[in-house]
C-alpha positions in Angstrom: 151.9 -61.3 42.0 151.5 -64.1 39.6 151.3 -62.9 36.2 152.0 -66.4 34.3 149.0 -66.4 31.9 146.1 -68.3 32.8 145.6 -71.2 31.0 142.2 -70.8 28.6 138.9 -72.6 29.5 138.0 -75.8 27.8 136.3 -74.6 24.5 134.0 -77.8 23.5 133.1 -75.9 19.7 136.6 -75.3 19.3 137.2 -78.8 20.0 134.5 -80.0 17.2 135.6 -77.5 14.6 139.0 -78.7 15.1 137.5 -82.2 14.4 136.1 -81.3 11.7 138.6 -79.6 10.0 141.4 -82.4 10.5 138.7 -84.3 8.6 139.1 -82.5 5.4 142.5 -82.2 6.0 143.6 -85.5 4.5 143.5 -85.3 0.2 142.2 -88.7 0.3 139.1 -87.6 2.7 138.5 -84.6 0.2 138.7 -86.5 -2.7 135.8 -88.6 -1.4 134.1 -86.0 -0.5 134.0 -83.7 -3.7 133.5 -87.1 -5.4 130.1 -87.4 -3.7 128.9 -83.7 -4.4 127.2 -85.5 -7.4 124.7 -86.3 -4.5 124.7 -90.0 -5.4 125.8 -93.2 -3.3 128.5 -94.6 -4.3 130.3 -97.9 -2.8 133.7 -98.1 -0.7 135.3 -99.9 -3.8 134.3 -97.2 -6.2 136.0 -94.8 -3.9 138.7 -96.3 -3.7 139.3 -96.6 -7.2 138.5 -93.3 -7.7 141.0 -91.7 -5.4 143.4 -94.4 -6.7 144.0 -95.9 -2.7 143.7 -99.5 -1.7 140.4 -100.5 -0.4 141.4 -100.9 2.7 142.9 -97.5 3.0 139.1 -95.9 1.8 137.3 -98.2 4.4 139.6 -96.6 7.3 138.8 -93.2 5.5 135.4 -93.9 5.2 135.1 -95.0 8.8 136.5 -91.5 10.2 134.0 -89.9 7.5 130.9 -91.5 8.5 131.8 -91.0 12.3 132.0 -87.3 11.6 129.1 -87.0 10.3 130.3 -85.7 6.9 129.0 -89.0 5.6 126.4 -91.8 5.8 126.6 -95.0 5.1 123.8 -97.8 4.3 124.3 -101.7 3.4 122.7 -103.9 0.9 123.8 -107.5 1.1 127.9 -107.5 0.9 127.8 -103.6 -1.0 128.7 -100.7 1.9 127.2 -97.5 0.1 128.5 -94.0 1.3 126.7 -90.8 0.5 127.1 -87.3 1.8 125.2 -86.8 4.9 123.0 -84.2 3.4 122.5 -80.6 2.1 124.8 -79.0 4.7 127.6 -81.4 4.3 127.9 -80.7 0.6 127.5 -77.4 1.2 130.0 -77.0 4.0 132.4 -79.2 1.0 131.2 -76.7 -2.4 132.0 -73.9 -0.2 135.5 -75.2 0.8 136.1 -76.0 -2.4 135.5 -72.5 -3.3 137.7 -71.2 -1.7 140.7 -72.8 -3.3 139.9 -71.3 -6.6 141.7 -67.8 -5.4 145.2 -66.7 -6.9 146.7 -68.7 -10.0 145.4 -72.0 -10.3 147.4 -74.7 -11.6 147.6 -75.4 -14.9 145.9 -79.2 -16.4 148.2 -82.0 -16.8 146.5 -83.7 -19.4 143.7 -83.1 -22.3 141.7 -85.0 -20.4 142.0 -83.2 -17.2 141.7 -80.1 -19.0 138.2 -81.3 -20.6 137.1 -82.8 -17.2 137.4 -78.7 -16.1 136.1 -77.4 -18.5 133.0 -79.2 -18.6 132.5 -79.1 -14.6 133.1 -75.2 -15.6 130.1 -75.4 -17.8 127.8 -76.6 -15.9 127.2 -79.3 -13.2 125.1 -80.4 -10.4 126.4 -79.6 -7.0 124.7 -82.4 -4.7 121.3 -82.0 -6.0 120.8 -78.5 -7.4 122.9 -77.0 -10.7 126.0 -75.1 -10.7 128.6 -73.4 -12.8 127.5 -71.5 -15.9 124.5 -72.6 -16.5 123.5 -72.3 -12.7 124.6 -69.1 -12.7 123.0 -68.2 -16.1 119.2 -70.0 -14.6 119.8 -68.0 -11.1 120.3 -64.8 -13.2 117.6 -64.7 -15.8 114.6 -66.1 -12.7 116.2 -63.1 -10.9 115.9 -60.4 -14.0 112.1 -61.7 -14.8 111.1 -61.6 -11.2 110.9 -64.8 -10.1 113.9 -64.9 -7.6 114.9 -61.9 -5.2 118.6 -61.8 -4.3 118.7 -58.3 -2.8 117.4 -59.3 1.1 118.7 -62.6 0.7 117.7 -66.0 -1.7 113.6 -66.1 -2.2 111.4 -66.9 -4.5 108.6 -64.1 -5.3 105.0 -64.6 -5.7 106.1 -65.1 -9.6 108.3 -67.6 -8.8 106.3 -70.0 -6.9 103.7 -69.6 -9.8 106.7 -69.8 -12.3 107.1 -73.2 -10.7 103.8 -74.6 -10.5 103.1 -73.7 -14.0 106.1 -76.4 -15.1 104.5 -79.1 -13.3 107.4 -78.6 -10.2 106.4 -79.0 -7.0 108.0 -78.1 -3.9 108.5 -78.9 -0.3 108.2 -76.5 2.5 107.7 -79.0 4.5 110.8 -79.8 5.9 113.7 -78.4 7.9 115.7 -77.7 4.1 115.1 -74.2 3.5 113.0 -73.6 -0.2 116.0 -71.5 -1.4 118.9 -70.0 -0.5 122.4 -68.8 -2.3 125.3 -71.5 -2.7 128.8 -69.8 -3.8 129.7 -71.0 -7.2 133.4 -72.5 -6.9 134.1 -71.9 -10.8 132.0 -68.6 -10.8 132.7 -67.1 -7.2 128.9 -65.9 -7.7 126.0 -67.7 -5.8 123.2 -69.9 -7.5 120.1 -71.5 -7.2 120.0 -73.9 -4.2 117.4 -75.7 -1.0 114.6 -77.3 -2.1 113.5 -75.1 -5.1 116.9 -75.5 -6.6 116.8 -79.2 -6.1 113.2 -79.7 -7.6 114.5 -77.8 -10.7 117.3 -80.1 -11.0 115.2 -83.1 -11.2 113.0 -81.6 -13.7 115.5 -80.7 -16.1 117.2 -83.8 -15.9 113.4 -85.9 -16.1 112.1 -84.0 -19.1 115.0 -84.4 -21.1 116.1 -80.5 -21.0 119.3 -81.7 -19.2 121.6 -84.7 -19.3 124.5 -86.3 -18.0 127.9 -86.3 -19.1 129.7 -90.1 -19.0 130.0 -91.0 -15.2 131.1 -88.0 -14.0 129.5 -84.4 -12.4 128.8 -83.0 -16.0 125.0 -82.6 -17.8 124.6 -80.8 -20.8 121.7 -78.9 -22.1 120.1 -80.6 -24.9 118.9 -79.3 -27.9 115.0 -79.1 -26.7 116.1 -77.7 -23.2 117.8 -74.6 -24.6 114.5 -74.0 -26.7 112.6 -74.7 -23.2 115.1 -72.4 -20.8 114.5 -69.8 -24.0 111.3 -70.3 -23.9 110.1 -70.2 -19.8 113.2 -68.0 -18.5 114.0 -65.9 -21.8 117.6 -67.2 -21.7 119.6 -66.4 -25.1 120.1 -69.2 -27.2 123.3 -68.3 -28.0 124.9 -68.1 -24.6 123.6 -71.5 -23.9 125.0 -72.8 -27.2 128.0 -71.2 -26.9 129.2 -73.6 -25.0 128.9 -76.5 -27.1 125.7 -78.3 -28.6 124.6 -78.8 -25.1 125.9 -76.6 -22.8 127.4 -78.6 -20.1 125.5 -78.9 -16.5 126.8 -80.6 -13.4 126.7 -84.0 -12.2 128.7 -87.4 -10.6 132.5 -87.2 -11.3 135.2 -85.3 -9.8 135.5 -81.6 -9.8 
């Protein structure tokens, strides 16, 4: 009798995940792509510059990228612009990204890397919603006054969506995004605010002036009038926001 083992049947998602994976596995590739968590588009030259590779190296990266489906691309004139191909890209990235921060980390080599962290640390937008600290600290405080349920799941209460349309922020249910669901913190390990709740919050921060960016880079801070406005409409301390500087650091463009 023939017991040689039998070889296994074709496995077409096993075949795509591989894909997939081998597409992150390049540090170039995930230097693009944790680059472009800041949710903007940013051109092939940029990149390059960024990940410190000849363009013509980021345009053969780019390409494999874009015909993953991690990224999309769009033209205007001689400009090539590259963004990440939407909310579960970025997440499927955050997520990854996560789960590096395990075990001792390594320490900065420079004061500048070490300021780049800690900023990143403080806050920051991941894609289009806000993480670290101050993500965290927002998720919390809507989820001890009521306005966000975290025991069944993300989702916003009865309060919440009032809490919402009393700032002027209006959402979209009418897409495929989901309003809100939980995004694992990769400086906090804890989940925050994200789907289309947590990006409508982002934008109003950011467009009222309670938030701003930091430089170029993934970093906002809370400015003076938005910790007296997160005090004010989600009882946040003062002090915890201040803590971490005049203006508490949020997310945005940069590396992480």
């Amino acid at each position: 009798m023939d017991r040689s083992p039998r070889p296994r049947p074709h496995d077409s998602t096993a075949v795509r995940l591989a894909a997939l994976a081998a597409l992150l596995a390049d540090e170039t590739r995930a230097s693009f792509c944790l680059a472009l968590l800041d949710g903007r588009a940013w051109t092939a030259g940029e990149l390059a510059r960024y990940a410190g590779v000849a363009p013509s190296t980021a345009s053969e990266h780019l390409g494999r990228l874009v015909a993953g489906g991690l990224l999309a691309e769009e033209r205007q004139g001689r400009h090539r612009y590259v963004r990440l191909a939407g909310e579960r890209a970025a997440h499927l990235v955050e997520e990854l990204a996560s789960q590096t921060m395990t075990g001792e980390q390594e320490p900065p080599r420079s004061l500048r890397a070490a300021s780049v962290g800690s900023a990143l640390a403080r806050g920051r937008t991941c894609y289009d919603h806000l993480a670290g600290r101050l993500g965290i600290r927002i998720t919390e405080a809507m989820t001890v006054r009521g306005l966000l349920r975290q025991d069944t799941g993300f989702a916003l209460t009865e309060a919440g969506l009032e809490w919402f349309g009393a700032l002027g922020i209006s959402l979209d249910r009418s897409g495929r995004r989901p309003l809100v669901r939980g995004c694992l913190d990769w400086t906090e390990r804890r989940p925050h605010l994200a789907g289309a709740a947590g990006a409508a919050l982002c934008a109003h921060v950011l467009a009222v002036g309670w938030c701003e960016r930091v430089g170029s880079g993934r970093a906002v801070r809370v400015t003076s009038a938005g910790v007296a406005a997160l005090s004010d409409a989600l009882g946040v301390d003062p002090a915890t926001l201040a803590a971490d500087g005049p203006a508490a650091c949020l997310s945005s463009p940069s590396g992480v």
